[in-house]
C-alpha positions in Angstrom: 85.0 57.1 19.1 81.6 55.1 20.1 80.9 52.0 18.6 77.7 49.5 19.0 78.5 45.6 19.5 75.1 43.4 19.2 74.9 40.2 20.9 72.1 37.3 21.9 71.3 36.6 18.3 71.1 32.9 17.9 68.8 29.7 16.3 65.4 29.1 18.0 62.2 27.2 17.3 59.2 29.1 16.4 57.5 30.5 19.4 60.7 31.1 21.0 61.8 34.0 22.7 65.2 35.7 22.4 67.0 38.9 24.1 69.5 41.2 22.1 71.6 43.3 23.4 73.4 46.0 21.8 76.4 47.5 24.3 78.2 50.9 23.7 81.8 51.3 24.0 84.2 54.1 23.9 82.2 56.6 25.8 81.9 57.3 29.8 79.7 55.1 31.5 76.6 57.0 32.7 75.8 58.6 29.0 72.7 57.5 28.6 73.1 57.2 24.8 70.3 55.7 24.4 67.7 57.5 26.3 68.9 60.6 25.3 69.5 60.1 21.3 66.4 57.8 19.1 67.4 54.2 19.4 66.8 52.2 16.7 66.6 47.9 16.0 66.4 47.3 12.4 66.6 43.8 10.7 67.8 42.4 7.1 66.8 39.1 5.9 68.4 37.6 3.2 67.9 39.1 -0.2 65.4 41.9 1.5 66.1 45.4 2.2 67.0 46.9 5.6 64.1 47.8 7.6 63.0 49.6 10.8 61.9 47.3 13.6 61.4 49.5 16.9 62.6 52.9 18.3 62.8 54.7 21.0 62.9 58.3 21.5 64.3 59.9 24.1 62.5 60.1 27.5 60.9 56.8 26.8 58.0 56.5 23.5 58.5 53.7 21.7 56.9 52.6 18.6 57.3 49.1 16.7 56.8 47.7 13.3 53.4 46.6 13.2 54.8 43.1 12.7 56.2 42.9 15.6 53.9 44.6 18.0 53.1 42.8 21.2 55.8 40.4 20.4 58.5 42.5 20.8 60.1 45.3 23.2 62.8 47.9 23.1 64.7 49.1 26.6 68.1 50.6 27.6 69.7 50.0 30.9 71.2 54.0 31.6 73.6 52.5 33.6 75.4 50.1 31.6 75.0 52.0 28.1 73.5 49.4 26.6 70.1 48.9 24.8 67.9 45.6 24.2 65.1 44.5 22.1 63.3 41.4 23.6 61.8 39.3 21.2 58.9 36.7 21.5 57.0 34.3 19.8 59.5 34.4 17.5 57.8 33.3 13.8 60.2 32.2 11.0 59.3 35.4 9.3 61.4 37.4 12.0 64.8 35.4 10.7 67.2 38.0 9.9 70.3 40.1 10.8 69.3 42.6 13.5 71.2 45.8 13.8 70.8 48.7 16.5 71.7 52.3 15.6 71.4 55.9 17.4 71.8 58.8 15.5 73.7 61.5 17.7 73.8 65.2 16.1 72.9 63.5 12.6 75.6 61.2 12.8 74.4 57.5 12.5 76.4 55.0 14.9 75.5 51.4 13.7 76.8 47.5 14.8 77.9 44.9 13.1 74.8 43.0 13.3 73.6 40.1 15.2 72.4 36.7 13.3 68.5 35.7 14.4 67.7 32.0 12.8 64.1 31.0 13.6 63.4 27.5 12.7 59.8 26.3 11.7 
């Protein structure tokens, strides 16, 4: 059974830069689960719904919240199964939970989340 594990969430000042990671385990190395299913970071802020921040489909498009755009950039690593979103200029706004997710054959995988705290 795969599961996701995110990681590199942490407390920054604004303008700061961070790198999540979001590793997948249970499954052969080489998959390529995230180039070959839509990857998905969404984020959750306190007392806010769940929402979308970037994807990528397979064989590479990606497309971002419009919030985020230019600050922020989705990429897997084929060879390690795992998938990152780099974010920069961080803005207090972008405090939240952050979550990756792949949907594979309409079945949605999803991590326990990874804490973002941006200071002002």
């Amino acid at each position: 059974q795969m599961q996701l594990v995110e990681s590199g969430g942490g407390l920054v000042q604004a303008g700061g830069s961070l790198r999540l990671s979001c590793g997948a385990t249970g499954i052969a190395s080489g998959s390529n689960v995230f180039t070959t299913n839509t990857a998905k970071w969404f984020r959750q802020a306190p007392v806010k719904q769940r929402e979308w921040v970037a994807l990528m489909t397979p064989h590479g498009p990606t497309n971002y919240r419009q919030s985020v755009k230019d600050r922020f950039t989705i990429s897997a690593d084929t060879t390690s199964n795992t998938m990152y979103l780099q974010t920069n200029n961080l803005k207090p706004e972008d405090t939240a939970v952050y979550y990756c997710n792949v949907e594979i054959q309409m079945k949605p995988y999803w991590g326990p989340g990874t804490q973002v705290s941006v200071s002002s």
